[in-house]
C-alpha positions in Angstrom: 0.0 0.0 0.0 1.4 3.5 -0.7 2.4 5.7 2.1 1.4 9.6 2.5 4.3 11.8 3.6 3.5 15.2 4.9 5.6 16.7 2.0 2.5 16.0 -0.4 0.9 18.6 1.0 1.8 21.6 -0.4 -0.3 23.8 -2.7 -1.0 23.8 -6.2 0.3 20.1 -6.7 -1.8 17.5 -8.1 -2.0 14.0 -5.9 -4.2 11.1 -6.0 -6.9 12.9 -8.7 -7.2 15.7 -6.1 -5.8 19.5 -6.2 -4.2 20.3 -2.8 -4.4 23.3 -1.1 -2.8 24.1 1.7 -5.0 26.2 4.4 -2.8 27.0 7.5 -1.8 23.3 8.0 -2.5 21.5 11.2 -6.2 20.2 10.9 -6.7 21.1 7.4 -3.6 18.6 7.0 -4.8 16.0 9.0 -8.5 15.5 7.2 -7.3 15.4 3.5 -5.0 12.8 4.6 -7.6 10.7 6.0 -9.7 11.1 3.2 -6.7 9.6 0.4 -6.0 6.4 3.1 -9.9 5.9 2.9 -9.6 5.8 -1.1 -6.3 3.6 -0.5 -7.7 1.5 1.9 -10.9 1.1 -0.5 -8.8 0.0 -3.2 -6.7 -2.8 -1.8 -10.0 -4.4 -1.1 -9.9 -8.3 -1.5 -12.2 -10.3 -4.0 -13.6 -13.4 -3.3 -12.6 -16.0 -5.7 -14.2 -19.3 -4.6 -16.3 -19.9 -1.7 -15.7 -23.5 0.1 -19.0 -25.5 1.6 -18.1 -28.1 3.9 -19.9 -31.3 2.8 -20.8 -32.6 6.9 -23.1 -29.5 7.0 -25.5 -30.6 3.9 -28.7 -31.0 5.3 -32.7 -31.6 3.7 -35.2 -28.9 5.1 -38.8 -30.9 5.4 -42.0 -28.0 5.7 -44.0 -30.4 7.7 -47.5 -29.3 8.4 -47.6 -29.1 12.2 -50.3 -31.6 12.6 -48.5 -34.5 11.5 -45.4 -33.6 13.8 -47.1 -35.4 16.5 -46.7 -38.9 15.0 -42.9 -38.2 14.7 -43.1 -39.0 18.5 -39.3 -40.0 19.7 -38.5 -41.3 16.8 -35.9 -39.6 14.7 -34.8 -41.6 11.9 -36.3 -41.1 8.6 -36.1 -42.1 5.2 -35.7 -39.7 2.5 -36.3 -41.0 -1.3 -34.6 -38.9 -3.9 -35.9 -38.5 -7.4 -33.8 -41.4 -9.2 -35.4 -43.3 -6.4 -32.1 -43.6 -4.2 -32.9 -43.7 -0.8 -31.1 -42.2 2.1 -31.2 -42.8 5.8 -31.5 -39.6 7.7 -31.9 -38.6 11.3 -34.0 -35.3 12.4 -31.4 -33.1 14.3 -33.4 -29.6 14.4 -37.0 -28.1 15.2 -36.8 -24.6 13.7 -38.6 -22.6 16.7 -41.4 -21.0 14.1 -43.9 -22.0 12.0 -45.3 -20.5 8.6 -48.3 -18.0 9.2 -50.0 -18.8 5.8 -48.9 -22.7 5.1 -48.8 -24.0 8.9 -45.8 -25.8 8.0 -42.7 -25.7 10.5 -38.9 -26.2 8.7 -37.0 -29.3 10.1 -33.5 -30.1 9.7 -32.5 -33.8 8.3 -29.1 -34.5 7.9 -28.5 -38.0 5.9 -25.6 -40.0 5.2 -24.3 -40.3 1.6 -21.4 -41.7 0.2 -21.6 -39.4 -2.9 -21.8 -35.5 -2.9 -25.6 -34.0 -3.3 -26.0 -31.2 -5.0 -27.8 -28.2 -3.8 -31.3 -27.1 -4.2 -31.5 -31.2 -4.3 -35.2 -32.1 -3.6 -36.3 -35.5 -1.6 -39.4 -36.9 -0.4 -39.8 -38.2 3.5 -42.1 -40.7 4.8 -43.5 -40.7 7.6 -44.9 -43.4 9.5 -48.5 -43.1 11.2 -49.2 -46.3 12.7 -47.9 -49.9 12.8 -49.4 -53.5 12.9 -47.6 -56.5 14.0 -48.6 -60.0 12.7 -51.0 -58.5 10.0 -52.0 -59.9 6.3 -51.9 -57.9 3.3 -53.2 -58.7 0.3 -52.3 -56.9 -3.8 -54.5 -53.7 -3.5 -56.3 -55.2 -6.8 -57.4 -58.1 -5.5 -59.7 -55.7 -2.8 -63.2 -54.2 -4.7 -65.4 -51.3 -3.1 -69.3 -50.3 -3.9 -69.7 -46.7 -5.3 -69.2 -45.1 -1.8 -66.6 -46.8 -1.1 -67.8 -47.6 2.8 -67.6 -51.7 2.1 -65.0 -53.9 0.4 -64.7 -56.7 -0.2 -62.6 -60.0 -2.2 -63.3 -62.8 -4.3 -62.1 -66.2 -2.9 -61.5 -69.3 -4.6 -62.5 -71.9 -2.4 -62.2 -74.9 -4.4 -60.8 -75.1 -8.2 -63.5 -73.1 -10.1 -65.5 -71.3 -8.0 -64.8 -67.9 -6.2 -67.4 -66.7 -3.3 -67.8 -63.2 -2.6 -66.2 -62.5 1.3 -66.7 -58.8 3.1 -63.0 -57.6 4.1 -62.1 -54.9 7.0 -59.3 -52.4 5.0 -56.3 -51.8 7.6 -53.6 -50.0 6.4 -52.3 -49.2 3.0 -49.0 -49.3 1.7 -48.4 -48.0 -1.7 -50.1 -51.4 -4.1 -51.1 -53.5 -0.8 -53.7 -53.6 1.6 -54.2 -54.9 5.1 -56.8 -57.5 5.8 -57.9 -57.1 9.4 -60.9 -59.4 9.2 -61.8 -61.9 8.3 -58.4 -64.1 9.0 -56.2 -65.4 6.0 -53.9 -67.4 5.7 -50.8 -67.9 3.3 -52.7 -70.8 1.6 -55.8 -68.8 0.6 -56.4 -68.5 -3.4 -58.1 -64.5 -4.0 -58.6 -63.7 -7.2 -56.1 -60.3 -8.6 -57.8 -59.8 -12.2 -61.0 -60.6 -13.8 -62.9 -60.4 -10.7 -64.6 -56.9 -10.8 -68.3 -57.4 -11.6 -68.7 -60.9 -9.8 -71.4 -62.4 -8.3 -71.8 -63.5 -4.6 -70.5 -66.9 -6.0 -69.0 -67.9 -9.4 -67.6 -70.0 -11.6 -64.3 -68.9 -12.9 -61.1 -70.9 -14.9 -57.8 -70.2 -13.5 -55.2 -69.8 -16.0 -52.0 -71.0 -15.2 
């Protein structure tokens, strides 16, 4: 950086873009030559040429609407699907202390682990888990057919070779293409029928293509 001397200061001579004058010296002096160190200082500012991000703070933001946050419960691990359908194991380490006026959502922090680098902006989906059922039977989500209102369901059931009787069904969970059975019971050996049954009869004679 270039250094002022006080013998710059003498009038009529040109310095820095500026005419100098002197006035008496002293204060007059003193304020011009703050005034050039500020343009000095102003010029030797540095310029940022690459900014660094440090790959252990990446972290997913989930808006989730307030009323589902109770199901979360003490359970922190979640699982976050990406859009080439890769799926990451993540574990909720913040509750931002607001929540959105208009949307009701409230911003929570997920960091995952990857073993590749995620871009930013990156969006993922996160499931979360409402209830769960031990010891349950699900059946193919076709093989389950509804009345108009859909208030009763029901499946068609092979029970010998040829002939499929209609039987009412209790709907439990769903899970993307399957359905829980909560009543009546099934068992692994039971036959239902996953295509041609929609428009059945209470009992019917079908041929099973095999």
């Amino acid at each position: 950086m270039a250094s002022i001397e006080r013998g710059d200061f003498t009038e009529g001579r040109e310095l820095d873009g500026q005419r100098i004058r002197r006035r008496g010296g002293g204060e007059d002096e003193f304020l011009l030559e703050r005034q050039l160190r500020e343009q000095l200082i102003q010029r030797a500012e540095r310029v940022d040429l690459a900014v660094i991000n440090d790959a252990n703070s990446f972290a997913f933001i989930l808006a989730l609407p307030y009323e589902l946050r109770r199901y979360l419960g003490d359970n922190k691990n979640v699982e976050v699907l990406l859009p080439d359908s890769s799926r990451l194991q993540g574990a909720i380490t913040l509750f931002m202390p607001t929540v959105d006026s208009v949307s009701q959502t409230q911003n929570i922090v997920i960091k995952v682990k990857s073993k590749s680098m995620l871009p930013e902006n990156l969006v993922g989906r996160v499931r979360i888990i409402k209830s769960t059922h031990s010891n349950t039977v699900f059946v193919p989500k076709a093989a389950v057919l509804a009345d108009e209102t859909q208030s009763n369901f029901w499946i068609m059931k092979l029970i010998d070779s040829s002939t499929a009787v209609k039987v009412s069904v209790t709907k439990g969970i769903e899970n993307g293409d399957k359905v829980e059975i909560k009543s009546p019971p099934l068992n692994a050996n039971d036959k239902i029928l996953l295509t041609g049954n929609y428009g059945l009869g209470d009992t019917a004679k079908v041929i099973v293509n095999k």
